[in-house]
matplotlib code that plots the C-alpha trace (Angstrom):
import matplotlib.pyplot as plt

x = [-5.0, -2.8, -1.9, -4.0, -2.3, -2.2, 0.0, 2.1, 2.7, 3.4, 6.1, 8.1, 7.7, 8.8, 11.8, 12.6, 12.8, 14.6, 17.1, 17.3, 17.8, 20.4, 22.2, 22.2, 22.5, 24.4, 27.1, 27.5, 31.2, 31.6, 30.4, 30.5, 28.6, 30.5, 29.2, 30.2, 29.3, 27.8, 25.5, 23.7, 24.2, 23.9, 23.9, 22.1, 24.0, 21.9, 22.9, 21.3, 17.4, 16.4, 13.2, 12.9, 9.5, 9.3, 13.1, 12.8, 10.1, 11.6, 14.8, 12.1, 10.8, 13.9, 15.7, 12.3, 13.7, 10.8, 11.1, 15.1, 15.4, 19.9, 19.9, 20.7, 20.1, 22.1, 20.3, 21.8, 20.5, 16.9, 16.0, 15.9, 14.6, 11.3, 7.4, 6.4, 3.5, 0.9, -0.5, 3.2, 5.6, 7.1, 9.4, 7.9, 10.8, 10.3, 7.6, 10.7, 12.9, 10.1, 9.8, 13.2, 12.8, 9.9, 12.2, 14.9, 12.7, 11.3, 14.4, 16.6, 19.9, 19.5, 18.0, 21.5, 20.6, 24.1, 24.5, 24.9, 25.6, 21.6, 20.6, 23.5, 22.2, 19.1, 20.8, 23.4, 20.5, 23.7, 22.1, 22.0, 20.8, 19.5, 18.5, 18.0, 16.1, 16.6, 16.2, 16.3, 13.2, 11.2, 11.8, 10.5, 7.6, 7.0, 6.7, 5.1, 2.1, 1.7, 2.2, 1.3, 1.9, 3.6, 6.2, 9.2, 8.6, 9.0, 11.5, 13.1, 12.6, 14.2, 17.2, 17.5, 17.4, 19.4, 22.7, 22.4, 22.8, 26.3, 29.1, 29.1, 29.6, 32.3, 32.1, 33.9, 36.5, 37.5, 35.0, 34.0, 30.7, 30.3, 28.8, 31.7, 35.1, 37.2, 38.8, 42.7, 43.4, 46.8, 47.9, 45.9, 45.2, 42.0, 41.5, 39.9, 39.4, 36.2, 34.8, 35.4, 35.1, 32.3, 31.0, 30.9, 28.4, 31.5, 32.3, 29.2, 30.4, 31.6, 35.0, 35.2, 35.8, 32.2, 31.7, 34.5, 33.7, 29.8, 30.9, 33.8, 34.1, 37.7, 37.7, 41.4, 42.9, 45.8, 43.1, 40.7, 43.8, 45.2, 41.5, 41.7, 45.0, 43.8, 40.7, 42.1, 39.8, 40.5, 37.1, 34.9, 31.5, 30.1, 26.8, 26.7, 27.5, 24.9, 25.2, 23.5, 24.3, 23.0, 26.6, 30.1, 33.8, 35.9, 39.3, 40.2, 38.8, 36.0, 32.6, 29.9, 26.1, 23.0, 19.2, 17.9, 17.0, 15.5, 18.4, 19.4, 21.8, 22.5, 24.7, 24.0, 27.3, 28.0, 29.0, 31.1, 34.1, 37.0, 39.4, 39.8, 37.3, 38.9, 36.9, 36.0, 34.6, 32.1, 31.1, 30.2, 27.7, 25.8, 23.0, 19.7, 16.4, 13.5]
y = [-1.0, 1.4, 4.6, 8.0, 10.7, 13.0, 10.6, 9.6, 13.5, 13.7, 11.0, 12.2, 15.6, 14.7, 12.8, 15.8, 18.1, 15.6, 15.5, 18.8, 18.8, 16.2, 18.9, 21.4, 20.6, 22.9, 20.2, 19.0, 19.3, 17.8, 14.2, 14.4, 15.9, 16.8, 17.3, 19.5, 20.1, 23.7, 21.1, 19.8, 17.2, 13.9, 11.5, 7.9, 5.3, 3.0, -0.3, -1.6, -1.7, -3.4, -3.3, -4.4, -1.9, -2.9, -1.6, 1.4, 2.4, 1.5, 3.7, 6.1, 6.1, 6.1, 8.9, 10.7, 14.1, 15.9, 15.7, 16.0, 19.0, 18.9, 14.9, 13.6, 10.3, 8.6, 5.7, 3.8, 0.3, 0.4, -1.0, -4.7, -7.1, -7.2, -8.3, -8.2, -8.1, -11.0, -10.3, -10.6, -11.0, -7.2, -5.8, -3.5, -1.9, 0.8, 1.9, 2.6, 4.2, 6.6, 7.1, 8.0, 10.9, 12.2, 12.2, 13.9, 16.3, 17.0, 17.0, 18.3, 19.4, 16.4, 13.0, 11.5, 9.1, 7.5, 5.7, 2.0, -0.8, -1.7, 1.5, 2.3, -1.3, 0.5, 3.6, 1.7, -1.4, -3.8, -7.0, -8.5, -12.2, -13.2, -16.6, -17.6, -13.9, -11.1, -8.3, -5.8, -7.2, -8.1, -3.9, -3.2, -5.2, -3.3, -0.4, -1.9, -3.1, 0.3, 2.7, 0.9, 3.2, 5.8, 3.2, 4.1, 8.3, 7.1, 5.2, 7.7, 10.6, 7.5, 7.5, 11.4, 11.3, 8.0, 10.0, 13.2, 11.2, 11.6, 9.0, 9.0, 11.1, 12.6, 13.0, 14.7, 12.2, 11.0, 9.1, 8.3, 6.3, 4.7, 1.9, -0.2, 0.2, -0.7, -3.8, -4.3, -0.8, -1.7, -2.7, -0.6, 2.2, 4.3, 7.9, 9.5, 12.2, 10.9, 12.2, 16.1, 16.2, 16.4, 13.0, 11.6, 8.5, 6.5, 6.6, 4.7, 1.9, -1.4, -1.2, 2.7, 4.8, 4.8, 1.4, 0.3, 2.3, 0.6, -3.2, -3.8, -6.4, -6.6, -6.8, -7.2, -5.2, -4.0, -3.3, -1.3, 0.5, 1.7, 2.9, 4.6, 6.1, 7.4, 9.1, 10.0, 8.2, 6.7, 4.7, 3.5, 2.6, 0.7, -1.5, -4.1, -7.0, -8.9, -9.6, -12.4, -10.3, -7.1, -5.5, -6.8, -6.0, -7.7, -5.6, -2.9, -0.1, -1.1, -1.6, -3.1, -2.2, -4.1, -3.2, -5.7, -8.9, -9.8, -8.7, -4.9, -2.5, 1.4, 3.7, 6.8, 9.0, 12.7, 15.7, 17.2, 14.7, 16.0, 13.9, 10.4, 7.9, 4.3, 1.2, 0.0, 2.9, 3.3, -0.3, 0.7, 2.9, 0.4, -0.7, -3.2, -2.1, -3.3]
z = [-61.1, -63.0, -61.7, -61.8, -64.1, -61.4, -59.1, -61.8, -62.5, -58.7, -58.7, -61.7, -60.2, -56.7, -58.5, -60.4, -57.1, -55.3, -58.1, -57.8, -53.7, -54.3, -56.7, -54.2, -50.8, -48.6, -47.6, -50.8, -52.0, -56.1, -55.8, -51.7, -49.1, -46.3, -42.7, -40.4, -36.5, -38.3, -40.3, -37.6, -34.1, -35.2, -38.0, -38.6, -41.2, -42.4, -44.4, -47.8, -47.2, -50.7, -50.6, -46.9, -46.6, -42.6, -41.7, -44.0, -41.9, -38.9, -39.8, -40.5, -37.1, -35.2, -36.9, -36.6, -38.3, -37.5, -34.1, -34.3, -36.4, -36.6, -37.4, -40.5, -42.1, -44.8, -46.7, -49.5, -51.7, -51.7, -55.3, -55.9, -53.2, -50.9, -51.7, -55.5, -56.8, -56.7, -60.4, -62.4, -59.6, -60.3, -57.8, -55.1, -54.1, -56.7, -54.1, -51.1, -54.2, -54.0, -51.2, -50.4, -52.3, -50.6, -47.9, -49.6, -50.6, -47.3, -45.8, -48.6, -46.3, -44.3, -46.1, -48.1, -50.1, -51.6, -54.9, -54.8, -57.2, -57.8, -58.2, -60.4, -62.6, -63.1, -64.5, -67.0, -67.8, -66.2, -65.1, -62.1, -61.4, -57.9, -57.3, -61.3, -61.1, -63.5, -60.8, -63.6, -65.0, -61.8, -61.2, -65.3, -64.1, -60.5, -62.9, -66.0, -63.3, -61.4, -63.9, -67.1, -70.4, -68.1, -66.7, -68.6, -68.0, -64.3, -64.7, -66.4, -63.4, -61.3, -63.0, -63.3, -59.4, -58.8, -60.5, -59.1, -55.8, -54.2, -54.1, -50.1, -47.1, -44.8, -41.3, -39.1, -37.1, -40.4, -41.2, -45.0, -45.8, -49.2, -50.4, -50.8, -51.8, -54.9, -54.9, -55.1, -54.7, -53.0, -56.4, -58.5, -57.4, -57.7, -59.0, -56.0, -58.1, -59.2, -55.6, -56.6, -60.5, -62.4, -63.6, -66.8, -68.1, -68.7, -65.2, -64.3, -66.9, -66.0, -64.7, -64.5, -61.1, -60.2, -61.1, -58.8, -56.1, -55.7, -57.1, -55.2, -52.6, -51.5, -48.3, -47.7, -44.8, -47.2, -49.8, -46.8, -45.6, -49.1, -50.3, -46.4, -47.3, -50.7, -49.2, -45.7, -43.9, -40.2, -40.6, -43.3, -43.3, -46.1, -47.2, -50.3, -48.4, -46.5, -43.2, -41.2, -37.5, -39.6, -39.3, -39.3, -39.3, -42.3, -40.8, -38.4, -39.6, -41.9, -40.6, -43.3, -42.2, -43.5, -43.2, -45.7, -43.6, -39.9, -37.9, -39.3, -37.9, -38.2, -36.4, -34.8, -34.5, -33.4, -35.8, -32.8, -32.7, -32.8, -32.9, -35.1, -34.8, -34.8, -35.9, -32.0, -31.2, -34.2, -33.5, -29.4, -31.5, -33.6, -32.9, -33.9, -35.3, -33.4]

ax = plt.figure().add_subplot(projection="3d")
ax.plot(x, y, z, "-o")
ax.set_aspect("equal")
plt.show()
């Protein structure tokens, strides 16, 4: 059954806003949104969700915002993945894209939602194969069965949110979440410049700063500790990678979470440390949905 007008008017509008909330969040500093102990008590880190609609609830119902008015929750990866649709096999996960900004509408200064390499796909048409799978396609199809004639002017409010997102978060302790990190930045380099400056479309493209910052999977110490170097991080949290334990720990000071699968893992940490995190002690933190 295809959407009414007056829902699909209410997704592109909640899209809109949320693109909008995105744009101005308090904490938001260029392409990163920076938290303070002024900004609030704590903060939940989630991994890559993709569709998973039983953990994005559960995250839901563990950060419970309304009841914890100074928490905040970063999410990240939510297209791509999950139940489809019995009639043409369409991806649901647009449903939990929407959703997301609900929240980040409802929440504005609180709800980060970062940009990842899926959603990022959707926003440059780069494919992605899964299992002999066009996930681009499956997502066209989500759409095309849900919102019928109307699919591509919600798709198009989906990508008008998706890059208004930010590139990740900094937390106080030195802490820097993204969703992954570039790969061989030890001989490379990488312009962390792209984190402050206005973005350009070509920085989404295939091998670009953004690009490299979502794709990467290098998960050399000497790359983790050059990209640490770079953006003054003691810690970094990422997602992208899948993880059978729901978390793990490639080198010392990289922690990889993921919500997509059976066993998902998110971190709750403080907004009043003061001094360094190190990767051990982030790790204490981490625990299992359930």
């Amino acid at each position: 059954m295809i959407a009414t007008f007056e829902y699909i008017e209410q997704i592109v509008a909640t899209c809109r806003n949320a693109a909008r909330a995105n744009e101005e969040t308090p904490a938001r500093r260029g392409n990163l949104i920076v938290l303070t102990p002024e900004d609030g008590s704590d903060v939940i880190i989630t991994g890559d969700i993709h569709g998973n609609r039983r953990n994005f609830n559960l995250i839901r119902r563990v950060a419970a915002l309304d009841k914890n008015p100074k928490r905040h929750l970063i999410l990240q990866e939510v297209c791509h993945g999950g139940p489809t649709y019995p009639a043409n096999a369409g991806c649901m996960s647009h449903t939990v894209l929407e959703d997301v900004a609900k929240l980040k509408v409802q929440y504005p200064d609180r709800v980060h939602f970062i940009l990842g390499n899926h959603e990022l796909s959707e926003v440059t048409d780069y494919p992605i194969q899964k299992n002999k799978q066009m996930l681009n396609l499956l997502f066209r199809l989500g759409l095309q069965h849900v919102y019928g004639p109307a699919a591509d002017r919600v798709r198009e409010s989906y990508l008008a949110f998706i890059k208004s997102c930010p590139l990740g978060v900094r937390l106080p302790g030195d802490l820097l979440v993204t969703h992954s990190l570039p790969e061989a930045v030890d001989r490379q380099g990488f312009d962390v410049t792209v984190f402050h400056r206005p973005l350009d479309m070509v920085e989404f493209l295939e091998h670009k700063s953004v690009f490299r910052l979502v794709w990467g999977r290098d998960y050399r110490r000497e790359n983790a500790m050059a990209f640490a170097r770079l953006t003054q991080a003691a810690v970094l949290v990422h997602g992208h990678e899948p993880c059978p334990q729901g978390f793990a720990t490639p080198n010392d000071v990289q922690l990889i979470l993921d919500c997509s699968s059976d066993k998902a893992a998110y971190v709750m940490l403080p907004l009043d440390r003061q001094t360094p995190w190190t990767l051990d002690e982030v790790v204490a933190r981490v625990q299992l949905l359930a």
